[in-house]
DSSP file (Angstrom, degrees, kcal/mol; ACC not computed):
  #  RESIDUE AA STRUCTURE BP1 BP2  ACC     N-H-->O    O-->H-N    N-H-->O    O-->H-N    TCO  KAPPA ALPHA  PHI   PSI    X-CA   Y-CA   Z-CA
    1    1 A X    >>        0   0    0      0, 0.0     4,-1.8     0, 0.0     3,-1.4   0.000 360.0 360.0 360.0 112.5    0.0    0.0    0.0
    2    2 A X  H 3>  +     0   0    0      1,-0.2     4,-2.3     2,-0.2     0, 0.0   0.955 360.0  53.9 -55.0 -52.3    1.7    3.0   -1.9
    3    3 A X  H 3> S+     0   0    0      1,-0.2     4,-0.6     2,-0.2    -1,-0.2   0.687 110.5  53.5 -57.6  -4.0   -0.4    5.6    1.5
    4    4 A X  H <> S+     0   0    0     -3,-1.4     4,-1.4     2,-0.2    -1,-0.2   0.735 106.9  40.1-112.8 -54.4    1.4    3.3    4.0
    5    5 A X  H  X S+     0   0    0     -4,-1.8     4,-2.8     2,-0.2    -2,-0.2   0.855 116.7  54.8 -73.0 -28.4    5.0    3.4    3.0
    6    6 A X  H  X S+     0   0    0     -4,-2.3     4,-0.7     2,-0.3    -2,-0.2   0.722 110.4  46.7 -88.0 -32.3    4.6    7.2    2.4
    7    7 A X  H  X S+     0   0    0     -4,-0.6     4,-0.7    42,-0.2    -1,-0.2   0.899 108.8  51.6 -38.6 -60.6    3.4    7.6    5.7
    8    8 A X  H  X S+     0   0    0     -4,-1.4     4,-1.0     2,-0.3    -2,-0.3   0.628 113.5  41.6-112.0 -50.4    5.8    5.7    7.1
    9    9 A X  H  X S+     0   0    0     -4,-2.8     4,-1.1     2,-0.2    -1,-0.2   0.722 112.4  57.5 -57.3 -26.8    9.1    7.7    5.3
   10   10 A X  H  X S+     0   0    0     -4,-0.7     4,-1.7     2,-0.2    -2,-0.3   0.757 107.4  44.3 -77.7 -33.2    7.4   10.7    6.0
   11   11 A X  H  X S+     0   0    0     -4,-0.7     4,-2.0     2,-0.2    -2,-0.2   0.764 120.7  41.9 -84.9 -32.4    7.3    9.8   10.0
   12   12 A X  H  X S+     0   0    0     -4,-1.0     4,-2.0     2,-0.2    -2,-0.2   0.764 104.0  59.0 -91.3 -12.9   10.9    8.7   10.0
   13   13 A X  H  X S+     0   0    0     -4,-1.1     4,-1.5     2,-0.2    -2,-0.2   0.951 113.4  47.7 -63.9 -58.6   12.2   11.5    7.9
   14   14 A X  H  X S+     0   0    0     -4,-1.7     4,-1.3    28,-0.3    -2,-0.2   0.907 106.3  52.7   5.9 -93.4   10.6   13.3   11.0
   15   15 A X  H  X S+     0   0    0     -4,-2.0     4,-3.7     1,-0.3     5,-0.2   0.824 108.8  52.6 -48.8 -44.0   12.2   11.1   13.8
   16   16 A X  H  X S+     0   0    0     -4,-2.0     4,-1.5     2,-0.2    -1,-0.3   0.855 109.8  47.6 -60.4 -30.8   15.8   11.8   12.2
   17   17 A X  H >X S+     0   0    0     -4,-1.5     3,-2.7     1,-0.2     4,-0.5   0.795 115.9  47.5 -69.9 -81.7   15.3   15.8   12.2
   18   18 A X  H >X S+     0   0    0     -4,-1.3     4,-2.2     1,-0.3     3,-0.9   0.562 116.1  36.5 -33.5 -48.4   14.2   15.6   15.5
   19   19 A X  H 3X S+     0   0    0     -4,-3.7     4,-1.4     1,-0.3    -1,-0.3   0.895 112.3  62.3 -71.4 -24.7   17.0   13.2   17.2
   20   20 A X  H << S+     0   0    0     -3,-2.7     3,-0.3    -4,-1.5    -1,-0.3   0.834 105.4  46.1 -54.6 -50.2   19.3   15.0   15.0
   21   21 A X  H << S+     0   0    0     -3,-0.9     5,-0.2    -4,-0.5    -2,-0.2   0.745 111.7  54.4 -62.8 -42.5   18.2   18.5   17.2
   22   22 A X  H  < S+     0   0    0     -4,-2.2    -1,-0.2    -5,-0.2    -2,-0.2   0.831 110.0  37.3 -44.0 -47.0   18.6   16.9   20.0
   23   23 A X  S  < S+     0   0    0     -4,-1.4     2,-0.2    -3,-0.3    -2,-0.2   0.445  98.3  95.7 -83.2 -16.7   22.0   15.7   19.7
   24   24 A X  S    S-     0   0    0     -4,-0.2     2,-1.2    -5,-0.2    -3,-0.0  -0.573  94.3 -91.3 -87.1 120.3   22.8   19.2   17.8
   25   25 A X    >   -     0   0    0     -2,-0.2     2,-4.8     1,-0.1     3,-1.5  -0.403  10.3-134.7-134.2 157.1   24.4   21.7   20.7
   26   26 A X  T 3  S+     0   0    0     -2,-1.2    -1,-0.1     1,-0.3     3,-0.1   0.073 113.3  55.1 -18.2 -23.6   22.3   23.9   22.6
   27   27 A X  T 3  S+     0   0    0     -2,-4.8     2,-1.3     1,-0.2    -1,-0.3   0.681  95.4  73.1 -73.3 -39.1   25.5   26.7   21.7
   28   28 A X    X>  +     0   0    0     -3,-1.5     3,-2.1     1,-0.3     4,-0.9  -0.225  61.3 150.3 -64.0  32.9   24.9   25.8   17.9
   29   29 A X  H 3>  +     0   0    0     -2,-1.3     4,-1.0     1,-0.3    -1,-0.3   0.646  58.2  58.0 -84.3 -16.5   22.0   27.7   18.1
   30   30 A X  H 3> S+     0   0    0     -3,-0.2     4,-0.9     2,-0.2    -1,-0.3   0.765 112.9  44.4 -78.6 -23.2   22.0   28.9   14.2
   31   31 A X  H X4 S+     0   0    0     -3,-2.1     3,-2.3     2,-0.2     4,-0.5   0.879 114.3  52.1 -71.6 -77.8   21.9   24.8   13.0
   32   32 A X  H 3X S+     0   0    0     -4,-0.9     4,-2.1     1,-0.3    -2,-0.2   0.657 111.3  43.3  -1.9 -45.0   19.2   24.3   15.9
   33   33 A X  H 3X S+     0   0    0     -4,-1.0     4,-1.6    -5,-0.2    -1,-0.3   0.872 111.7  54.1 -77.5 -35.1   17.4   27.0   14.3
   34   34 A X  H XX S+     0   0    0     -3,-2.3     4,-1.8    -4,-0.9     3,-0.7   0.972 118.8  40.3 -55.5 -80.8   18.2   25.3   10.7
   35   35 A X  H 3> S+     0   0    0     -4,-0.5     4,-4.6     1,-0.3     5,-0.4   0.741 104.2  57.5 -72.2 -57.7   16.7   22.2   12.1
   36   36 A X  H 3X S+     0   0    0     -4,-2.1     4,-4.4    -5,-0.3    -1,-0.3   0.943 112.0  48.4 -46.1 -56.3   13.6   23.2   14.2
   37   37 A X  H <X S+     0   0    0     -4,-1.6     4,-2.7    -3,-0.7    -2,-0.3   0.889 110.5  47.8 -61.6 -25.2   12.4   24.8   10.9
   38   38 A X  H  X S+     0   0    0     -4,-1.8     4,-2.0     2,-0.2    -2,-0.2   0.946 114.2  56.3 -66.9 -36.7   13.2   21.3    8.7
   39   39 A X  H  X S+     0   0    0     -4,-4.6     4,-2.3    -5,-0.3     5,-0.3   0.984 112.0  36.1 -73.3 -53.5   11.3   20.1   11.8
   40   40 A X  H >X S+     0   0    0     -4,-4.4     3,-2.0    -5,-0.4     4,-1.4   0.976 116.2  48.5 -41.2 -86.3    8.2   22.3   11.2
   41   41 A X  H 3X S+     0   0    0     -4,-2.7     4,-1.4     1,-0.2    -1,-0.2   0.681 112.0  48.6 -59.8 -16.5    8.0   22.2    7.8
   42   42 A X  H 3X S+     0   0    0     -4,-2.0     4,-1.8     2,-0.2   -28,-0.3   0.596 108.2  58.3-101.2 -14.5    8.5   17.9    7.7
   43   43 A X  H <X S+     0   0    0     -4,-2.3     4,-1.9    -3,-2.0     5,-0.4   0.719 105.8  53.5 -69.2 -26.4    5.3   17.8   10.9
   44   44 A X  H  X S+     0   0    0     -4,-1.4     4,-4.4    -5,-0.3     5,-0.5   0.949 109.9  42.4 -73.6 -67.8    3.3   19.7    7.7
   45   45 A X  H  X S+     0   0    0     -4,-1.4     4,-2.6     2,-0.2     5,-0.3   0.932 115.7  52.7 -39.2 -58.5    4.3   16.7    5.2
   46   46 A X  H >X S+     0   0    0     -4,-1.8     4,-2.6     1,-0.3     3,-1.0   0.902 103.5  56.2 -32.5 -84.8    3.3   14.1    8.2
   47   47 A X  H 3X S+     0   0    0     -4,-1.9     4,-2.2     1,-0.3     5,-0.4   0.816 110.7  41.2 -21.1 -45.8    0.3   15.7    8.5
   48   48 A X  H 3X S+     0   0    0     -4,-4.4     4,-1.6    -5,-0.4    -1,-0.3   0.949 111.9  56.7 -91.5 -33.6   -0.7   15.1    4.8
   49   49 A X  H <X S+     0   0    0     -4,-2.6     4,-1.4    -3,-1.0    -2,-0.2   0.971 106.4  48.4 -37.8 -53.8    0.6   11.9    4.7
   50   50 A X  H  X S+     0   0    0     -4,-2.6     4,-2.4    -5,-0.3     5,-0.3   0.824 106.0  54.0 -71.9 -33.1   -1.4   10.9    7.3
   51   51 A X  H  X S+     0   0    0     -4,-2.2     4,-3.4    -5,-0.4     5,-0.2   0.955 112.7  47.3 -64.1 -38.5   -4.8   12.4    6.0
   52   52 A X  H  X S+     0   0    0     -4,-1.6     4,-2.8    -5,-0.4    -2,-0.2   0.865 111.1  50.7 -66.6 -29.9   -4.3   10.5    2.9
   53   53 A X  H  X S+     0   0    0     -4,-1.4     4,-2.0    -5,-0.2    -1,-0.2   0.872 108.3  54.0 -83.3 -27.0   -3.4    7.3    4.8
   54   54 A X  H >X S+     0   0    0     -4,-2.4     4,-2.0     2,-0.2     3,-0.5   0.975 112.8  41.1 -53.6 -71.6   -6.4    7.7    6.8
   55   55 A X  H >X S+     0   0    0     -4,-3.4     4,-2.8    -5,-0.3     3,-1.1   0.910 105.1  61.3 -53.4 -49.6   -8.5    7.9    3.7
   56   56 A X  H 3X S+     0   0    0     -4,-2.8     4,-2.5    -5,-0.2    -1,-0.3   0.907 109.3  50.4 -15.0 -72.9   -6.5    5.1    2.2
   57   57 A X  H << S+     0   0    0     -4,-2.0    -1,-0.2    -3,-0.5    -2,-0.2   0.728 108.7  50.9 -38.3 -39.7   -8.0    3.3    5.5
   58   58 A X  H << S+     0   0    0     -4,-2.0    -1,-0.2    -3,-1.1    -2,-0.2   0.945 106.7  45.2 -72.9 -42.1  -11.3    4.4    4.8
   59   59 A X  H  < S+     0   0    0     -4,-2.8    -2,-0.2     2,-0.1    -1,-0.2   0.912  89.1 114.0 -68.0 -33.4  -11.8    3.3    1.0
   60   60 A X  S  < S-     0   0    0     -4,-2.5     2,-0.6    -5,-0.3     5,-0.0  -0.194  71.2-132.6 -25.4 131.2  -10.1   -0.3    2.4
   61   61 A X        -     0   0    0      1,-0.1     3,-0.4     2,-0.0    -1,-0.1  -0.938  13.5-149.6 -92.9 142.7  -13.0   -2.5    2.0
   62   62 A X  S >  S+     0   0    0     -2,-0.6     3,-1.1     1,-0.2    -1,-0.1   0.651  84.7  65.3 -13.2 -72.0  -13.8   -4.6    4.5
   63   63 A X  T 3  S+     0   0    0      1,-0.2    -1,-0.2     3,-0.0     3,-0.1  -0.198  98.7  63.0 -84.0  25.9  -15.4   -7.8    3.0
   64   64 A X  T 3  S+     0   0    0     -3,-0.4     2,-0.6     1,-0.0    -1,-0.2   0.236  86.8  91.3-125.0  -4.3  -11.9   -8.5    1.4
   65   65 A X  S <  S-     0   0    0     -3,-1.1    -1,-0.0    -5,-0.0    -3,-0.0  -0.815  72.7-138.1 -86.3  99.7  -10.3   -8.8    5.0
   66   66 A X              0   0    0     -2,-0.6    -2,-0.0     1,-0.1    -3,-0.0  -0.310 360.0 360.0 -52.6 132.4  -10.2  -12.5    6.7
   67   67 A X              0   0    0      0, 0.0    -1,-0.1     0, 0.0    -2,-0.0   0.740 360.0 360.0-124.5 360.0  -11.1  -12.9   10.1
C-alpha cells in the first residue's frame, strides 16, 4: 500500500530531524534553528501523509479482510 509506506518515510524522515536537534548543541544555536524549521516544515508533510493514509483506510474494503 503505496499511503502506507509514504506515511511511514514521512514519519521517519521526521524522527531523524528531531534526534538529530537533540543531539545538535544547545551553543549551535543557528543549526538548531536550521533544524527546528526542517522540523516544522516535515510535521506539515506528516500531516498530509497521514490524511491520505487515513483515507487510504477508509476506502479499504472490509469484505476483502479474513477474520
Amino acid at each position: 500500500m503505496k499511503a502506507t509506506e509514504d506515511y511511514h518515510e514521512a514519519q521517519l524522515k521526521l524522527q531523524e530531524l528531531q534526534n538529530e536537534f537533540v543531539k545538535t548543541a544547545k551553543e549551535n544555536s543557528s543549526k538548531r534553528e536550521e533544524l527546528k524549521q526542517a522540523i516544522i516544515a516535515q510535521n506539515k508533510i506528516v500531516k498530509q501523509k497521514e490524511a491520505v493514509f487515513a483515507k487510504a483506510l477508509g476506502d479499504e474494503d472490509i469484505d476483502d479482510l479474513e477474520i
